[in-house]
N, C-alpha and C positions, 0 to 999 in steps of 0.2 A: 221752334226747334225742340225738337221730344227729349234730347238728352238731357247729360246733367247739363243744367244752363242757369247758374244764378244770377237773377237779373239785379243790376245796380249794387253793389257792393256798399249801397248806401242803408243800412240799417243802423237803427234807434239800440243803443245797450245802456242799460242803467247799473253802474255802478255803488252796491250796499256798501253799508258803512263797515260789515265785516267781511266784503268779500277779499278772500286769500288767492283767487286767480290772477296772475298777470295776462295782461290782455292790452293789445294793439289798438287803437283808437285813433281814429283819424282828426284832427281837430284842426284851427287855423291858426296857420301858422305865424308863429311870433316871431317877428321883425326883429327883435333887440336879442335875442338870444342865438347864439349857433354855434357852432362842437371846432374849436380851435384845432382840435388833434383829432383822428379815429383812420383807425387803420383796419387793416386783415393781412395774417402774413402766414404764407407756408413755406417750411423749410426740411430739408429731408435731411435726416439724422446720417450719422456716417456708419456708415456699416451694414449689415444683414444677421437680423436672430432668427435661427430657425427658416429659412428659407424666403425669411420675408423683410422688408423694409418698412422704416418707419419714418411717420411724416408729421412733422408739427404744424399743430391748427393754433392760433391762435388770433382772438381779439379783442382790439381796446378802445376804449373813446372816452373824451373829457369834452364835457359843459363847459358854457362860459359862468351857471351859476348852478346852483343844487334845484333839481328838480320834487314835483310830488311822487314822480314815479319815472325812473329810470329803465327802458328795457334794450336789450340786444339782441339778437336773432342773426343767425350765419345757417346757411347752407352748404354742404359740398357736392359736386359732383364731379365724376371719375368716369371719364370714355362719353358725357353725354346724361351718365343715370345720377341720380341721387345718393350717396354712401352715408351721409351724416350731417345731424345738425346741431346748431348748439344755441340756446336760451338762458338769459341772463336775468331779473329783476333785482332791482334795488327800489327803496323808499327814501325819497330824502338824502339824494345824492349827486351828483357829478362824476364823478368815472365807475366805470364799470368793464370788468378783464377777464377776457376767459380762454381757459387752455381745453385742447384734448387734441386725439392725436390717432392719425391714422394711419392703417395695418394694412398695407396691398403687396401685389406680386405681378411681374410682366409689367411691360412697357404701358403708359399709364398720359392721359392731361386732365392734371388738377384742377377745376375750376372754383373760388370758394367765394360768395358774394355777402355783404352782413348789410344787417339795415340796423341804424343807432337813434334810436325812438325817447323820446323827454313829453312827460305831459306836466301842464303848469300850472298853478292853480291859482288864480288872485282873488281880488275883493270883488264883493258882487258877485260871488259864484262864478264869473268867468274860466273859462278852461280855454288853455291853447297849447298850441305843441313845436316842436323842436325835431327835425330830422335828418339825418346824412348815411351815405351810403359809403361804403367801402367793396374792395374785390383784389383779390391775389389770383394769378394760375402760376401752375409748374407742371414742367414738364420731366415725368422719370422714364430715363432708360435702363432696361432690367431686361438683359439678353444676352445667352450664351455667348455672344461675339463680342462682346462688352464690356467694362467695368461697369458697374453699378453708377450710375451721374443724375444729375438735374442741371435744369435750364429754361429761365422766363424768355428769352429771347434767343435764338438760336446765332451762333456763332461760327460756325462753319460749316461744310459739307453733310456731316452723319447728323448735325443736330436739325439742319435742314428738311434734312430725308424722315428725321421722326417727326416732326413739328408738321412736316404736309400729310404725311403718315395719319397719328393721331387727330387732328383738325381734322384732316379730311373725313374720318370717322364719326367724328361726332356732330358735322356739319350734314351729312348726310342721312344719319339717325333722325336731326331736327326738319329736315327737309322732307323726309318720309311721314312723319308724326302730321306738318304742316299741309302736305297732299293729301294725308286721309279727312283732316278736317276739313279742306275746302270739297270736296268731293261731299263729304256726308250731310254737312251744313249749305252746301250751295251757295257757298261764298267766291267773290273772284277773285284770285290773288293780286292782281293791279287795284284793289281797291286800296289796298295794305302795306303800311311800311312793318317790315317783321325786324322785332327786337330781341332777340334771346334773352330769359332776362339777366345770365351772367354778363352781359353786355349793359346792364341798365346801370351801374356806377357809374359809368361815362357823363350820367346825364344827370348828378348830383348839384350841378353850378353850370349844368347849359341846359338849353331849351330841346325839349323833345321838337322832331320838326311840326311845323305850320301851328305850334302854340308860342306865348308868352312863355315867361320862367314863370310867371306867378302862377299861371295855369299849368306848367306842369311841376309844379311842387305838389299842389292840390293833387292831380293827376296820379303821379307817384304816392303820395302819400294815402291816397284811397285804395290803390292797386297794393299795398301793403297789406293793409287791414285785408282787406280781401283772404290775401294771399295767405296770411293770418291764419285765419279764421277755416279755408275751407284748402287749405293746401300743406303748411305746416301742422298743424294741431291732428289732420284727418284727411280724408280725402273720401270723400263722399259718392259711391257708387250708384248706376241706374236702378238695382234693385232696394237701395236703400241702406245698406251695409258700408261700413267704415272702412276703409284700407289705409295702411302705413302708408306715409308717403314712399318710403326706401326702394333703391330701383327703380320708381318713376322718373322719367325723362323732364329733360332741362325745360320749362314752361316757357312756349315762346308766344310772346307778344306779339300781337294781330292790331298796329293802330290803322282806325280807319282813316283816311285822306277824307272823308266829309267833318269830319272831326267831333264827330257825337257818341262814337261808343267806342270798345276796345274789347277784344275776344283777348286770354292767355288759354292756349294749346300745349298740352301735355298726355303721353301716354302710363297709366300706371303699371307697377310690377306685374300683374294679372291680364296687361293688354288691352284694359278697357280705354276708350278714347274720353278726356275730358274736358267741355271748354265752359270757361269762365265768361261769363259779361259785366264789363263796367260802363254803366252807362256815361258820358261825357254830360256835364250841364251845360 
């Protein structure tokens, strides 16, 4: 594959004794420890300033005990694209809580997904880690014909009509993103169960299909760092150049039915098409 295509998401990182970066690290997972609480909540403020409505982001999570490195990480997306994210580090902690809050206009589906990362550190050098996901969406209506409302689930007739409305928008942005790559890559789509990844909280405490739970902890937790590394922080172009993740499209998950590797498909703000590889062990 010529494109961007990072193979194995499996690389070696040595953390110095003064490094000040927070950084994602896949490690194995600790059995005795996991996050009793962690949430993601959007909530839409009452009213309109200025022409525009405002929406609370927020997220939280608690350990079962203090970790060596606490991180959190949350994504938003708005119709399908990317609007905003938010990052968290702590040293030497168990919870960790973060606000901000966002600024739109017109009819609108929220999607905000957070991944809550713990690395651990015992005797022997040992290092192992702790993770769980969360996910909020809402849905605003903002139209002439309208009050101003939200709604997670829709409740009657017009909240029906935007609910297929918006879905259907952003179901079909993912579907187009997903035909350019099989086409480009030569990939078949009956190879593939496709997972949008606002959709991957679901699979925080269940088994992705045709694996264990312990295989997809592991699974999950590599497609993290990955995600990390070449998706949140940058997003790494064919020519070689950096681009903002923002306005990039929702990354959808590509698992193969042989169950050895895993494509995430995404288009950037600039239209370049780009897919990830994780290799399965």
């Amino acid at each position: 594959m010529a494109a961007i295509l990072c193979s194995a998401f499996l690389f070696l990182m040595i953390r110095y004794m003064n490094q000040t970066e927070d950084s994602i690290i896949y490690f194995p997972i600790n059995p005795t420890v996991d996050f009793p609480a962690a949430y993601t909540k959007l909530q839409l403020k009452s009213g309109k300033i200025h022409q525009a409505y405002h929406v609370s982001w927020e997220i939280q999570s608690f350990l079962s005990q203090k970790a060596y490195l606490r991180q959190d990480i949350s994504l938003l997306y708005v119709n399908g694209r990317l609007r905003g994210t938010l990052n968290k580090w702590k040293e030497q902690t168990q919870k960790i809580t973060v606000h901000d809050e966002y600024i739109g206009n017109g009819p609108a589906f929220l999607q905000a997904i957070s991944f809550h990362y713990a690395e651990l550190h015992h005797h022997k050098n040992e290092i192992t880690s702790a993770q769980e996901m969360s996910a909020d969406q809402l849905f605003i209506i903002d139209s002439a014909q309208s009050p101003l409302l939200s709604f997670r689930m829709p409740n009657h007739s017009i909240e029906s009509e935007w609910n297929k409305t918006l879905t259907g928008y952003t179901n079909s942005l993912l579907k187009s993103v997903a035909a350019a790559a099989f086409q480009k890559y030569h990939l078949q789509p009956n190879d593939f169960i496709q997972i949008p990844l606002t959709d991957l909280a679901a699979y925080s405490h269940m088994k992705l299909p045709n694996f264990s739970l312990s295989q997809s902890k592991t699974i999950i937790g590599r497609l993290w760092e990955g995600l990390y590394k070449h998706y949140f922080l940058g997003i790494k172009k064919e020519n070689g150049t950096m681009e903002d993740p923002i306005d990039s499209t929702v990354p959808l998950i590509l698992l193969s039915k042989t169950k050895n590797v895993l494509y995430i498909v995404f288009e950037t703000k600039s239209g370049e098409l780009v897919v990830l590889k994780q290799i399965i062990p």
